[in-house]
C-alpha positions as CSV (number, residue, x, y, z in Angstrom):
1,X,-6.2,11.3,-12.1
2,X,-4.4,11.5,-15.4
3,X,-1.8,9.4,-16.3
4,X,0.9,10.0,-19.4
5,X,3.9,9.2,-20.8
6,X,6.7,10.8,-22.3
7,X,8.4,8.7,-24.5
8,X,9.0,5.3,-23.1
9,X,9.5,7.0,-19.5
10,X,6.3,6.2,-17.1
11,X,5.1,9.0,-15.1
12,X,2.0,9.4,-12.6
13,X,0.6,12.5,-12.9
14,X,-2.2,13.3,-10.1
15,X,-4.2,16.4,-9.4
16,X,-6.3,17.5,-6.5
17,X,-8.2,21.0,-5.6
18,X,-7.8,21.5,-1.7
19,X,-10.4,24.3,0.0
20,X,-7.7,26.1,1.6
21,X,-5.1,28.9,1.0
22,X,-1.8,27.9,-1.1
23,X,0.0,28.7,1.9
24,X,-1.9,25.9,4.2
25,X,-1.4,23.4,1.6
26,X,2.1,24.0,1.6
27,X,2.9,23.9,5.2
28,X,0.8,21.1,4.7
29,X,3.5,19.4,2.4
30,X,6.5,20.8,4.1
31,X,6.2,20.9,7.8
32,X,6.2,17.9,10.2
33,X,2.8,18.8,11.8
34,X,1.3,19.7,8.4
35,X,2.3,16.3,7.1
36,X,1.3,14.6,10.1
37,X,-2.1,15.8,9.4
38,X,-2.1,14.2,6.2
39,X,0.6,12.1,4.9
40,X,1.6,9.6,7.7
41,X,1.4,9.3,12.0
42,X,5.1,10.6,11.6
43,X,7.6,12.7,9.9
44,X,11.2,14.1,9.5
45,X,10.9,17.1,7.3
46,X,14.6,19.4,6.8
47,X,12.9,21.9,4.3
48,X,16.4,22.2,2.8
49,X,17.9,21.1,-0.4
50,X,19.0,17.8,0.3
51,X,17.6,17.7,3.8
52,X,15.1,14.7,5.1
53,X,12.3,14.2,3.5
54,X,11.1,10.9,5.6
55,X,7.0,9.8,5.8
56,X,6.5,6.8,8.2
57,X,3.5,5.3,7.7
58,X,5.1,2.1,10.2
59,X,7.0,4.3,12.7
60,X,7.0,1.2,15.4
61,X,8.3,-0.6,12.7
62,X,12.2,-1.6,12.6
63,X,14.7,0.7,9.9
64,X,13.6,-0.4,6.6
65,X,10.0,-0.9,7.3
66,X,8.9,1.8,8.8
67,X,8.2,3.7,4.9
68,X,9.7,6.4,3.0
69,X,13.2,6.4,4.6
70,X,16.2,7.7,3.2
71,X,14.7,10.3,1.0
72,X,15.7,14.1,0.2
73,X,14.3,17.1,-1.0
74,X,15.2,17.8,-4.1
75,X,14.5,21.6,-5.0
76,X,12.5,24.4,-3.2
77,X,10.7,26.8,-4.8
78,X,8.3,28.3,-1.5
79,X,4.9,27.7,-1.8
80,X,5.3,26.9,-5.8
81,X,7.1,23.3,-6.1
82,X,8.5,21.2,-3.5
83,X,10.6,17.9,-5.2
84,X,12.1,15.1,-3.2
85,X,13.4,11.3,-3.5
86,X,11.1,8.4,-3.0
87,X,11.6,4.8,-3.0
88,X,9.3,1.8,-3.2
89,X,7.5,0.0,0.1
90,X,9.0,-2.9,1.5
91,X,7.7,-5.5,-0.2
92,X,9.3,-4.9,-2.9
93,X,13.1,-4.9,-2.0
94,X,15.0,-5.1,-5.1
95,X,13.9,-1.9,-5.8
96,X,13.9,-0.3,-2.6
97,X,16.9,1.1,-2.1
98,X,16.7,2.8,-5.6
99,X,15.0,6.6,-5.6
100,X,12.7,7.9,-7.8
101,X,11.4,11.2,-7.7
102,X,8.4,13.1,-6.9
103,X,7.5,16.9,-8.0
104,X,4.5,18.7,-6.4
105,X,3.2,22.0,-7.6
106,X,0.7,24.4,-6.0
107,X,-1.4,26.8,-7.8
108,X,-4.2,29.5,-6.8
109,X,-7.6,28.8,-7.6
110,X,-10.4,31.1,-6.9
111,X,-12.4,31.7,-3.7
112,X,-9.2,30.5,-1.8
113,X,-8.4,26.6,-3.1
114,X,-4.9,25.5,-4.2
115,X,-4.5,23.2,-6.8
116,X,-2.1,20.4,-6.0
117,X,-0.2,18.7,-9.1
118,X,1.7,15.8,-8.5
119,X,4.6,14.0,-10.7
120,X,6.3,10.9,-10.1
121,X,9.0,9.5,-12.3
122,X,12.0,7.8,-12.7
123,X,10.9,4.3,-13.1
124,X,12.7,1.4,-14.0
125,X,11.5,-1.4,-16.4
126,X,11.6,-4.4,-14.8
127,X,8.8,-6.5,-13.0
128,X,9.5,-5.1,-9.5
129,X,9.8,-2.1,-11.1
130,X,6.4,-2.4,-12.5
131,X,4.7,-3.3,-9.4
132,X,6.1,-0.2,-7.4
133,X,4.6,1.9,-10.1
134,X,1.1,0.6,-9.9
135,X,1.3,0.8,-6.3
136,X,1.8,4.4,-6.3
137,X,-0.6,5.2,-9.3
138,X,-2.7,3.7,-6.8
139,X,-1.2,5.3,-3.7
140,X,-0.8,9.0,-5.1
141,X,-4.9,8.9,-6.8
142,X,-6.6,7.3,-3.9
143,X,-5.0,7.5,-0.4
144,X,-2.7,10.9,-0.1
145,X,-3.9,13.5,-2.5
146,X,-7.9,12.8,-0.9
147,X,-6.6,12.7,2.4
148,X,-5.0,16.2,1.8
149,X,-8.0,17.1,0.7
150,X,-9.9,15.7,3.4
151,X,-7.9,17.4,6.1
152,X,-9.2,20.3,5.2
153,X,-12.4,19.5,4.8
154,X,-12.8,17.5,8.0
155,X,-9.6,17.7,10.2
156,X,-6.3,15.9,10.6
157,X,-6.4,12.2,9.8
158,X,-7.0,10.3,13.4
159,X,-4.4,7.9,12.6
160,X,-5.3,5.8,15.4
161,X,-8.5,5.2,13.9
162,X,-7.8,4.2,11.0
163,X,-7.7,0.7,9.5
């Protein structure tokens, strides 16, 4: 994973190659199967501009808890760029209710991979702030982008058997 800055802005930057077509990876991204496969045990995908753009990683879990709620696709650009709204975990509710927002990018590599490019900005500066974006360096780098690797390597997570 890189990370850079532009400026005093903070933004993650995280890249992953994916052994499967640039069309898998983005129905991957963009459909609520393909995310379920992936992302979280359940989804609410609009593939519109400003339609849901939801990943519950909680879905038992009462509104508010239950993970990215709330957020909206951005821009479209099909099987190029997807962009939506995302906003911090729980724990940290003084920023919760904010959005930040997250670009992904998809590009052919030989012998049919897709290279997945991931931005995330819009960070504020405070403590809270802080913490939600060293969560998701963490998040982004070492939970989503393998695991949308891994599903194609292995299968769609088994999100019952995971810890």
């Amino acid at each position: 994973m890189q990370l850079r800055s532009v400026g005093r802005e903070r933004v993650i930057h995280a890249t992953v190659t994916v052994p499967a077509s640039r069309a898998a990876v983005w129905d991957a991204w963009t459909t609520d199967a393909g995310a379920r496969s992936f992302f979280a045990p359940d989804c609410t995908i609009d593939l519109t501009v400003m339609g849901a753009y939801e990943m519950l990683f909680n879905p038992e879990a009462e509104d508010g808890f239950r993970g990215g709620e709330g957020n909206v696709i951005l821009a479209i650009e099909p099987e190029r760029m997807l962009s939506f709204t995302w906003n911090a975990p729980p724990s940290l509710p003084t920023v919760r209710d904010q959005r930040t927002s997250v670009v992904v990018r998809f590009r052919d590599l030989p012998n049919d991979r897709t290279q997945v490019s991931l931005t995330h900005s819009g960070w504020g500066e405070s403590p809270d702030w802080t913490k939600a974006y060293d969560y998701f360096v963490e998040a982004w780098a070492e939970t989503v982008l393998p695991r949308l690797k891994e599903r194609f390597v292995s299968g769609p997570i088994d999100w019952d058997g995971l810890d």
